[in-house]
C-alpha positions in Angstrom: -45.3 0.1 -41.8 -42.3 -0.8 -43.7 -42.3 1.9 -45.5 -41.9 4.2 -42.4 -38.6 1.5 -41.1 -37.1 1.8 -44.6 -37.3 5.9 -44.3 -36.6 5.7 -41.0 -33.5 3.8 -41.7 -32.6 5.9 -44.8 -33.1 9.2 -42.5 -30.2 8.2 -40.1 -28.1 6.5 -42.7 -28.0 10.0 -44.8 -27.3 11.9 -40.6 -24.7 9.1 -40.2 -22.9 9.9 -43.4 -23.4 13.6 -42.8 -21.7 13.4 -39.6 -18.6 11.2 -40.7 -18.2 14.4 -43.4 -18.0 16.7 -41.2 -15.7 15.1 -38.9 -13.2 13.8 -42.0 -13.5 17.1 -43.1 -12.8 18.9 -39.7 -9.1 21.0 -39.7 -6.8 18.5 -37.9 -4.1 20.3 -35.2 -0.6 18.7 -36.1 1.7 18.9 -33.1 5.7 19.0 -33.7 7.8 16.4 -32.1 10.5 18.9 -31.3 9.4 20.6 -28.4 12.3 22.3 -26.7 10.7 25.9 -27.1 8.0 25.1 -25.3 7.9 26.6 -21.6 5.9 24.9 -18.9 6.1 26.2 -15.7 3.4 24.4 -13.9 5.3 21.1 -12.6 6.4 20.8 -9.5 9.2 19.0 -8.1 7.6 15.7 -7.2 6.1 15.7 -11.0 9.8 16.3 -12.5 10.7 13.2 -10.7 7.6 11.1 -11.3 8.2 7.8 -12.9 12.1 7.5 -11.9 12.9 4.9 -10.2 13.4 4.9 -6.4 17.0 5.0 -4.7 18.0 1.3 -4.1 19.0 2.6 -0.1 21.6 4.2 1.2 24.3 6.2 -1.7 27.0 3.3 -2.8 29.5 6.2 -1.2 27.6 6.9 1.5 30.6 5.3 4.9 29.1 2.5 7.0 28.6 3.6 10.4 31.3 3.3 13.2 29.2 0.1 14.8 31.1 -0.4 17.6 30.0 3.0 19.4 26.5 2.5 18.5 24.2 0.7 20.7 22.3 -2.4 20.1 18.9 -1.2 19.3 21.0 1.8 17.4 22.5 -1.4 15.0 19.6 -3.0 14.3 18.2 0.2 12.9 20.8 1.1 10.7 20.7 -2.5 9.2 16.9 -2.6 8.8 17.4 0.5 6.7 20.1 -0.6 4.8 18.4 -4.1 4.0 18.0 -5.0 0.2 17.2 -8.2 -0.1 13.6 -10.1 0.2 11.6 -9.3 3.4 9.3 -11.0 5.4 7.4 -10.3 8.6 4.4 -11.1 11.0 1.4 -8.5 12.0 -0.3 -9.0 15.1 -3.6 -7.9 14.7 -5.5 -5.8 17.6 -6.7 -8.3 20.5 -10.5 -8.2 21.6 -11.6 -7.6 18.0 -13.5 -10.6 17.0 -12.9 -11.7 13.5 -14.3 -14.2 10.9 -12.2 -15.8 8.2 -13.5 -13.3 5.9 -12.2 -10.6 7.6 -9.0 -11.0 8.5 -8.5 -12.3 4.3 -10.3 -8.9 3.7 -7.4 -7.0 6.0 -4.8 -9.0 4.2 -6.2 -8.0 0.8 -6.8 -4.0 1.2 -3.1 -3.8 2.9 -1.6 -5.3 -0.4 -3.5 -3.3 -2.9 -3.2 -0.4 -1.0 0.9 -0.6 -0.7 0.8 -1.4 -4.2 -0.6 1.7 -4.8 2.5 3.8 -3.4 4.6 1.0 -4.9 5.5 -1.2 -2.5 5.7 -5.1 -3.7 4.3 -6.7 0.0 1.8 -9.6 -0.4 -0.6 -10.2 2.8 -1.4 -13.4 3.7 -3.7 -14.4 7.0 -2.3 -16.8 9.2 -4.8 -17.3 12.0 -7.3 -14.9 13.2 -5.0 -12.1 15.0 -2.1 -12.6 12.9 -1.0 -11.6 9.2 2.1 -12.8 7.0 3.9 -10.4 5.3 6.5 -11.1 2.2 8.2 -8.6 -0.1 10.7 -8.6 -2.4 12.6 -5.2 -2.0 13.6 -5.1 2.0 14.3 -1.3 1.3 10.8 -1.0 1.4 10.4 -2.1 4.9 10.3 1.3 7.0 7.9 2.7 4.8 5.3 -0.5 5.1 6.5 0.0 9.0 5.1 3.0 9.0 1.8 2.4 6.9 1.4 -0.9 9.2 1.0 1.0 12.8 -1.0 3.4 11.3 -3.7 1.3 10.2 -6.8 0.9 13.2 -6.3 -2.9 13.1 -2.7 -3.5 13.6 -1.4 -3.9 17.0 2.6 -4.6 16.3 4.5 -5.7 13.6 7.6 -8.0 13.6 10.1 -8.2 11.1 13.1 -10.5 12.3 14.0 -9.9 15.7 12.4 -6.7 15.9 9.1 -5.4 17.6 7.2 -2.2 16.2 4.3 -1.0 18.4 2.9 2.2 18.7 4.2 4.8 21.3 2.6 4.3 24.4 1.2 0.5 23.6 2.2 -1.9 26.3 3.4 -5.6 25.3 0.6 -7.9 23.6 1.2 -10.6 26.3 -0.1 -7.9 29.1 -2.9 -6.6 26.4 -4.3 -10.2 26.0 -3.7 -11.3 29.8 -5.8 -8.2 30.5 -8.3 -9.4 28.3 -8.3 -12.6 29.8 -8.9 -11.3 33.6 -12.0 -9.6 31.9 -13.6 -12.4 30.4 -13.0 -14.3 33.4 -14.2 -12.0 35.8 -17.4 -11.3 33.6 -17.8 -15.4 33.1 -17.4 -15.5 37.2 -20.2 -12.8 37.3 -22.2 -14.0 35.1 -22.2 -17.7 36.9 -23.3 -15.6 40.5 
């Protein structure tokens, strides 16, 4: 029986060796550092500019706005997309949903690692069972995470400052969750008959 090991053993040590010989001995592909007469037409414009950093906001020569001739929602705009600084921000989620603990920690955890993906620096934090904390550190990130925010099935609004973001067409959460109310009363009243 050891006889047949130590062959055995010999057998793949001599294949092993055999192998390694071939592959020292394979013809190696050197490739030139200058490559400036190489042509490569298959990028596109978003992969020329992959990598670069992202504009910090508006140009530095881009003119403030005439603010007195703008209304007020009009100047709260234009400053929210101008901010640079750190950010942070509430997220009501949708009423009538119940929730554990787990899940609204597990909302609060895809939303971060899914902005990080498209490189946006926001953290998540749960606050209660409807509500979500937001903090980032590059406020020029803010309508983009405005925009991913409403269109996730769970968010209701989000509020950054003194402004409110719903979706088109939502009414207030104050009449959503008296509406809710009324319901469960009127179903605890007809339950009790």
């Amino acid at each position: 029986m050891a006889r047949v090991a130590c062959r055995v053993a010999l057998a793949a040590a001599v294949l092993l060796c055999a192998a390694a010989g071939m592959a020292l001995g394979a013809k190696r592909v050197s490739i030139p550092d200058d490559l400036r007469d190489v042509v490569d037409d298959e990028e596109d414009e978003e992969w020329r500019h992959w990598g670069a950093g992202r504009s910090r906001g508006p140009a530095a020569d881009d003119p403030p706005p005439d603010l007195s001739r703008m209304d007020p929602a009009a100047v709260q705009a234009e400053l929210l997309r101008r901010h640079t600084g750190p950010s942070f921000g509430f997220v009501k989620l949708r009423p009538g949903t119940p929730r554990s603990q787990e899940d609204v920690m597990g909302i609060a955890t895809k939303w971060t690692k899914v902005l990080r993906t498209g490189s946006v620096e926001a953290k998540f934090v749960a606050v209660d069972f409807g509500t979500l904390m937001f903090t980032m550190e590059r406020g020029q990130d803010v309508l983009e995470m405005k925009d991913f925010i409403l269109s996730q099935p769970d968010a209701y609004e989000f509020k950054i400052g003194d402004q409110l973001f719903r979706r088109p067409g939502d009414p207030p959460l104050d009449q959503v969750i008296d509406k809710l109310q009324k319901e469960k009363r009127k179903k605890s009243g007809d339950d009790e008959l």
